[in-house]
C-alpha positions in Angstrom: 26.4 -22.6 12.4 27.4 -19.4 11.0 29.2 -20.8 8.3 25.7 -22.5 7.9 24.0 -19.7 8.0 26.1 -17.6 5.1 26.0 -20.5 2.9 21.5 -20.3 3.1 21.6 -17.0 2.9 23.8 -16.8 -0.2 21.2 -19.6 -1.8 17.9 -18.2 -0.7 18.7 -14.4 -1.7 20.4 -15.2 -5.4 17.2 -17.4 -5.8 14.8 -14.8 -4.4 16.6 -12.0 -6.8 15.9 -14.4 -9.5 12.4 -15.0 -9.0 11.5 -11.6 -7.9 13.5 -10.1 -11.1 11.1 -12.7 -13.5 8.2 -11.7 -11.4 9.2 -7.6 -12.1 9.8 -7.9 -15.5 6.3 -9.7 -16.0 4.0 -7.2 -14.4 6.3 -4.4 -16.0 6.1 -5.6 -19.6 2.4 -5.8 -18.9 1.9 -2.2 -17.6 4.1 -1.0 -20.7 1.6 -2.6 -22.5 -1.3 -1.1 -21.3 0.3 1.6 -21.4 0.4 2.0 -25.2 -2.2 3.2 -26.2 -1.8 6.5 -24.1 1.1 7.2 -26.1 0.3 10.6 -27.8 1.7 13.9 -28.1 1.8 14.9 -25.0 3.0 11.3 -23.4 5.9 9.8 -25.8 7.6 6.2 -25.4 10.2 7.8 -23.8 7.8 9.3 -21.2 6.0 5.9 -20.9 9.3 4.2 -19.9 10.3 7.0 -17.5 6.6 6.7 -15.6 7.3 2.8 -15.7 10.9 3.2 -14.2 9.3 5.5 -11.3 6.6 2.6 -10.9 9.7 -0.5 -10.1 10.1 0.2 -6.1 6.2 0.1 -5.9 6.3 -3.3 -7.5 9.6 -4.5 -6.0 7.7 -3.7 -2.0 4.6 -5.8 -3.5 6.2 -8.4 -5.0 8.9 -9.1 -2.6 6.9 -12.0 0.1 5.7 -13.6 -3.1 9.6 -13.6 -4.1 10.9 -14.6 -1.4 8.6 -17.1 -0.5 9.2 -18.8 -4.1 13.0 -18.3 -3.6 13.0 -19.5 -0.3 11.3 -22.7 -1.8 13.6 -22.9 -4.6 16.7 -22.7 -2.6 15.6 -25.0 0.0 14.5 -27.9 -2.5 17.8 -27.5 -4.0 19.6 -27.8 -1.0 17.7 -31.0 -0.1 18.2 -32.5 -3.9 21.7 -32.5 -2.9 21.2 -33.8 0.2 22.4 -30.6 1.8 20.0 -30.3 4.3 19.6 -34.3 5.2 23.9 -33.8 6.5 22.8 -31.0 8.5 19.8 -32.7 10.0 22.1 -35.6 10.7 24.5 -33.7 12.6 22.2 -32.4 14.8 20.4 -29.5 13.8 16.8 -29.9 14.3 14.0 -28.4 12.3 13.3 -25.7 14.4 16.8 -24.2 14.7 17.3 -24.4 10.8 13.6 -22.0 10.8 15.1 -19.8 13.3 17.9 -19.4 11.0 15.8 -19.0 8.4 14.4 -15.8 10.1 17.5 -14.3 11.0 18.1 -14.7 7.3 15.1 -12.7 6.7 15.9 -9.7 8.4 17.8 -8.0 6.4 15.4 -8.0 4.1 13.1 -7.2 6.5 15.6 -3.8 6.9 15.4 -3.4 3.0 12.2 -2.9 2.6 11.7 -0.6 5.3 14.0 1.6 4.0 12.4 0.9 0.4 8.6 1.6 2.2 9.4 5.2 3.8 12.2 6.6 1.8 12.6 5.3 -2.1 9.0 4.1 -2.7 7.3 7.3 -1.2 9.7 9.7 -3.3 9.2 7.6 -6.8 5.5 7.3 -6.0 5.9 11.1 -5.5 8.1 12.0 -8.6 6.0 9.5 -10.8 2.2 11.5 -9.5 4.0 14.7 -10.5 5.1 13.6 -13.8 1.7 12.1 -14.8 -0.1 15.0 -13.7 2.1 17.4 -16.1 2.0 14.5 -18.8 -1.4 13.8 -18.5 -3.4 16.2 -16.4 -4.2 13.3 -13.7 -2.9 11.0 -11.8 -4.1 7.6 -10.7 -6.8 8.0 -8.1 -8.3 10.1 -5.9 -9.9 12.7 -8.7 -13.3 12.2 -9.3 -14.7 13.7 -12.7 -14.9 16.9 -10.9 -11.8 17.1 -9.5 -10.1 16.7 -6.0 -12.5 17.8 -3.2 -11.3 19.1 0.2 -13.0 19.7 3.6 -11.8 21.4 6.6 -12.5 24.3 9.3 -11.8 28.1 8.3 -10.8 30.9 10.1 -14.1 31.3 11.6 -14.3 27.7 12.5 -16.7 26.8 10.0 -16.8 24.5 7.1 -14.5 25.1 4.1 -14.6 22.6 1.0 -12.2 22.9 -1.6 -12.4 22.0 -5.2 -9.2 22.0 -7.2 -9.6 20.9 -11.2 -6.1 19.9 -11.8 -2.7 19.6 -9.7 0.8 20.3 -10.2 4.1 19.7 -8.6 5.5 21.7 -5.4 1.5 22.6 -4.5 0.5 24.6 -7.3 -2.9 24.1 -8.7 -5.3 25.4 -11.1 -8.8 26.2 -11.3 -10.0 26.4 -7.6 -13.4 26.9 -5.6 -14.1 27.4 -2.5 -17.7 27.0 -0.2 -17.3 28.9 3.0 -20.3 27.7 5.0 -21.7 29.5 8.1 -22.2 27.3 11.6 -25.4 26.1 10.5 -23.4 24.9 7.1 -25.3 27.2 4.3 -23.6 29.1 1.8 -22.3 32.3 2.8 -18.7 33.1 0.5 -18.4 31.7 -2.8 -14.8 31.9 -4.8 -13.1 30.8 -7.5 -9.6 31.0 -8.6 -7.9 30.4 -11.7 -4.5 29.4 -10.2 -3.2 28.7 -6.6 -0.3 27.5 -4.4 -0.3 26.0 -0.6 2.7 26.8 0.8 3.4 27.2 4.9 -0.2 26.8 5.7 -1.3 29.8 3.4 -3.2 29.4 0.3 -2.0 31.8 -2.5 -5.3 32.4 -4.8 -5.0 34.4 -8.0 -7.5 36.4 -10.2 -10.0 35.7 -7.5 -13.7 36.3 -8.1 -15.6 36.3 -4.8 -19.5 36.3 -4.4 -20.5 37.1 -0.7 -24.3 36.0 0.4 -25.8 37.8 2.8 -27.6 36.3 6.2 -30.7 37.2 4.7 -30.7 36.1 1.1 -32.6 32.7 1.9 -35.3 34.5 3.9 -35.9 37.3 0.9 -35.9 34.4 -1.6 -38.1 32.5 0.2 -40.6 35.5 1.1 -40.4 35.9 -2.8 -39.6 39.8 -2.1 -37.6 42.0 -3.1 -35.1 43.2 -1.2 -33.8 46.7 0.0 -29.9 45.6 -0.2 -28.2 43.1 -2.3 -28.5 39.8 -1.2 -25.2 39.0 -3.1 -22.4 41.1 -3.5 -19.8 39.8 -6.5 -16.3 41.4 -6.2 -12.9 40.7 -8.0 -9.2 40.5 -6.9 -5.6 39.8 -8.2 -4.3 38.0 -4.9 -5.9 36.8 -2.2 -4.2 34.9 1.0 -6.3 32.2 3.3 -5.2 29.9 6.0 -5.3 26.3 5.3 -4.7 23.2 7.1 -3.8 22.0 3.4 0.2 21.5 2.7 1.5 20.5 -0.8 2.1 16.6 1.1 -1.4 16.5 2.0 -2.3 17.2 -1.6 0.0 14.4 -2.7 -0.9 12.1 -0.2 -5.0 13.1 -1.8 -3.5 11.7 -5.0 -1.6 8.6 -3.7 -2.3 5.4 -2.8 -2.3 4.7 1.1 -0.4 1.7 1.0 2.7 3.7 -1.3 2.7 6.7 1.7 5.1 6.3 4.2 4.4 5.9 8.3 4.7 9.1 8.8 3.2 10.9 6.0 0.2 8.6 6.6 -0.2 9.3 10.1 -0.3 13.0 9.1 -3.0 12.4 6.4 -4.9 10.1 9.0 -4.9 13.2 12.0 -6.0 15.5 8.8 -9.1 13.1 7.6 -10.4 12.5 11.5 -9.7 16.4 12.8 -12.1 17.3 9.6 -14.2 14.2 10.2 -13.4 12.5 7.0 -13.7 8.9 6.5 -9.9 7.5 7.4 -10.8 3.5 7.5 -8.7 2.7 4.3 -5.6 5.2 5.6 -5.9 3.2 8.9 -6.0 -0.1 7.6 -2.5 0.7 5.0 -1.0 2.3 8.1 -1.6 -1.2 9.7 -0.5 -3.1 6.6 2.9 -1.0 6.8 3.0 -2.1 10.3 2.5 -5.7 9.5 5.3 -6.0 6.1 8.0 -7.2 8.5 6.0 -9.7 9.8 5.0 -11.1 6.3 8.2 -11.9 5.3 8.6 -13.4 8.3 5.6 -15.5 7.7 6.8 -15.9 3.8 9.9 -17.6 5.3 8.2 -19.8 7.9 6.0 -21.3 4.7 9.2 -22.1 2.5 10.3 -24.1 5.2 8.3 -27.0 5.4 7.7 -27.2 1.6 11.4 -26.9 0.9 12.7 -29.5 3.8 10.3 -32.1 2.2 12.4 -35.0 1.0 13.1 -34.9 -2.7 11.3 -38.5 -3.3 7.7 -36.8 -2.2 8.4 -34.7 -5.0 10.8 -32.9 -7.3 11.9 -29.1 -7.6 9.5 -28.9 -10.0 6.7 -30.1 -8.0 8.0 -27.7 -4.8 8.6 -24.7 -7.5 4.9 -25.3 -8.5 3.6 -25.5 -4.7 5.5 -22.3 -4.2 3.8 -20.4 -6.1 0.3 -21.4 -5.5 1.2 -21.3 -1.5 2.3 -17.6 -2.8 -0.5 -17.1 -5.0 -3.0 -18.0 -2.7 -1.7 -15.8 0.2 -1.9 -12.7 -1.8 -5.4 -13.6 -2.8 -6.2 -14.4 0.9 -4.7 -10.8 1.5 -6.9 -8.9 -1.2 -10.1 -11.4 -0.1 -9.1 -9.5 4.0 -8.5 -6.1 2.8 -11.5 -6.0 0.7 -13.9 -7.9 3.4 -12.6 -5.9 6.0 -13.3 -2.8 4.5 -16.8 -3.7 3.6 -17.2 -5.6 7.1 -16.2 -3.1 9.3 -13.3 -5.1 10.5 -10.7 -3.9 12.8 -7.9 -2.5 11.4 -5.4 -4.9 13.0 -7.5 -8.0 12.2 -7.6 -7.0 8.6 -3.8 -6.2 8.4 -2.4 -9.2 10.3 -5.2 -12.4 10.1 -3.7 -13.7 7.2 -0.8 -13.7 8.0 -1.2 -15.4 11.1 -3.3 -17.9 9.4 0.0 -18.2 7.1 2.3 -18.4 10.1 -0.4 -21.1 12.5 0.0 -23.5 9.5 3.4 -23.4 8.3 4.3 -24.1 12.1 1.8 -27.0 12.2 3.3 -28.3 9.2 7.0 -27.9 10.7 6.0 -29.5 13.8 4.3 -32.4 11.3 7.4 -32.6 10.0 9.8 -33.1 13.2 7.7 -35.4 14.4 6.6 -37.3 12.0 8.0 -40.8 13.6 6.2 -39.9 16.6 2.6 -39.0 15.0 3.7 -42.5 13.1 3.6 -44.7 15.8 1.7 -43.0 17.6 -1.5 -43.5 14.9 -0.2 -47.4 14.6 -0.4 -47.7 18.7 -4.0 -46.3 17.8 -5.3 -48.9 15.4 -3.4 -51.7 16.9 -5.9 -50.7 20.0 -9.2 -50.4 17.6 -8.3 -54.0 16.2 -7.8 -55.7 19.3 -10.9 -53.6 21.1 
């Protein structure tokens, strides 16, 4: 069985690097082309490739159940074109052992993209934010058209928000404010920076102008009176040092996408959002979804299986290729269609990360079991109508 074994792994993983190379290329070649038109003096062709270079683990991690569950399919209809799979069947390998092969096929893979989830993709997805933000002065989400907004406690253990315009790499950023709020949350320190860095848990602000409100300048206002002190006091400084629960990952983990963070740096972000009482649902939920990859591609395998065992006379390669890929198709829709309802539901994290994949898995094993007993279920439906005629 080992020999067995070596010889479907060999086939599934050159046809799965096949398909997921073709299926790469494709959605590369299509974000070179959008990317076009951003091509400018500051962002040159060069520049454009280099982004799109940094963007190839984030699309290998994506595309890789969809791969392999085409190049699973591939393989296996090959194998039973050639009758492969109908002389190992006959010597006494049942269905259910070649699936269990099947998964300990998968997981190496499963091993590869782990390492690919918390070590390469996390670092490109890194590298690539940095080198959009000095490139273009953004990067892909999390900046509204005011900037990047912050909230957490200050020294006092009161509010602190923090706007920053624009980001840069190693935690330097440009143009911040600051609202330092009293414990009934009104305005009491208002400062702005023109540059800063977060480094150790200290924010570093330069050419600081502050504007300090008094207790009383809402009571005077309101009165309509004037006032015997300042109700404001505006002063100016070169450097000035604040605690911060901010770190130069937290700001990149602002700027990414949850589901390109890795475990841990998600975890972090997700204790962050909940000890400031910021929303953390979508954080959860890609936290879960990380959780969950192995599984898929265990579920990705379970699916080629019964499409690619199917005798060659139901249907050529052609006609499996083609099922493949709407089987994969439809899977990553169903996996949008969860994310997106169970975001909007209020679904549990878990449920949103793993139902469709155990929908996936419930019916691939249904069809397998269809499939090994097919004789059975046979007769069994002829004993049945025999009955209903004579009745």
């Amino acid at each position: 069985m080992r020999t067995t074994r070596r010889y479907l792994a060999r086939e599934i993983y050159r046809s799965s690097a096949v398909v997921l190379l073709a299926l790469v290329g494709l959605f590369t070649f299509f974000a070179l082309i959008d990317g076009l038109d951003k091509v400018g003096t500051r962002l040159t062709l060069a520049n454009l490739f280099y982004l799109q270079a940094l963007n190839l683990p984030s699309h290998i991690y994506e595309l890789l159940p969809i791969g392999l569950l085409i190049g699973a399919v591939l393989a296996l209809a090959g194998l039973a074109q050639r009758n492969e799979l109908t002389i190992l069947r006959t010597s006494g390998v049942s269905g259910m052992r070649l699936l269990v092969t099947l998964w300990i096929i998968t997981i190496p893979l499963v091993m590869g993209a782990f390492l690919l989830s918390e070590i390469i993709m996390p670092a490109a997805e890194i590298q690539r934010s940095e080198s959009r933000l000095e490139l273009l002065g953004r990067a892909d989400g999390g900046r509204l058209a005011s900037g990047y907004w912050f909230k957490e406690t200050n020294d006092n253990g009161h509010t602190r928000i923090i706007n920053i315009q624009s980001l840069s790499g190693g935690g330097k950023a440009d143009n911040i404010t600051l609202y330092d709020l009293d414990d009934k949350d009104i305005l009491r320190t208002f400062s702005q920076a023109k540059t800063g860095d977060f480094d150790d848990g200290v924010l570093i602000l330069r050419d600081v102008t502050e504007l300090h409100i008094t207790p009383g300048a809402a009571g005077a206002l309101a009165d309509a009176q004037v006032s015997d002190t300042p109700i404001t006091t505006l002063s100016s400084v070169p450097e000035l040092r604040i605690t911060t629960s901010l770190t130069p990952e937290r700001l990149i983990a602002r700027v990414l996408s949850p589901d390109r963070m890795s475990i841990i740096d998600l975890v972090d972000y997700i204790q962050y959002l909940g000890h400031n009482q910021l929303q953390s649902e979508r954080q959860v939920i890609a936290l879960w979804r990380k959780i969950a990859y192995p599984f898929t591609l265990l579920v990705m395998i379970t699916i080629a299986a019964p499409v690619g065992f199917m005798q060659t006379r139901r249907g050529g390669v052609g006609v499996k290729m083609f099922a493949g890929i709407i089987l994969g198709v439809g899977f990553f829709m169903l996996n949008q269609l969860a994310l997106n309802a169970g975001m909007l539901g209020g679904w549990a994290p878990w449920a949103t990360a793993l139902v469709p994949s155990l929908i996936g898995l419930v019916l691939a094993l249904l069809a397998m079991f269809m499939m090994e007993h097919a004789h059975g279920i046979a007769r069994f439906v002829q004993s049945r109508r025999a009955k209903s005629s004579v009745a």
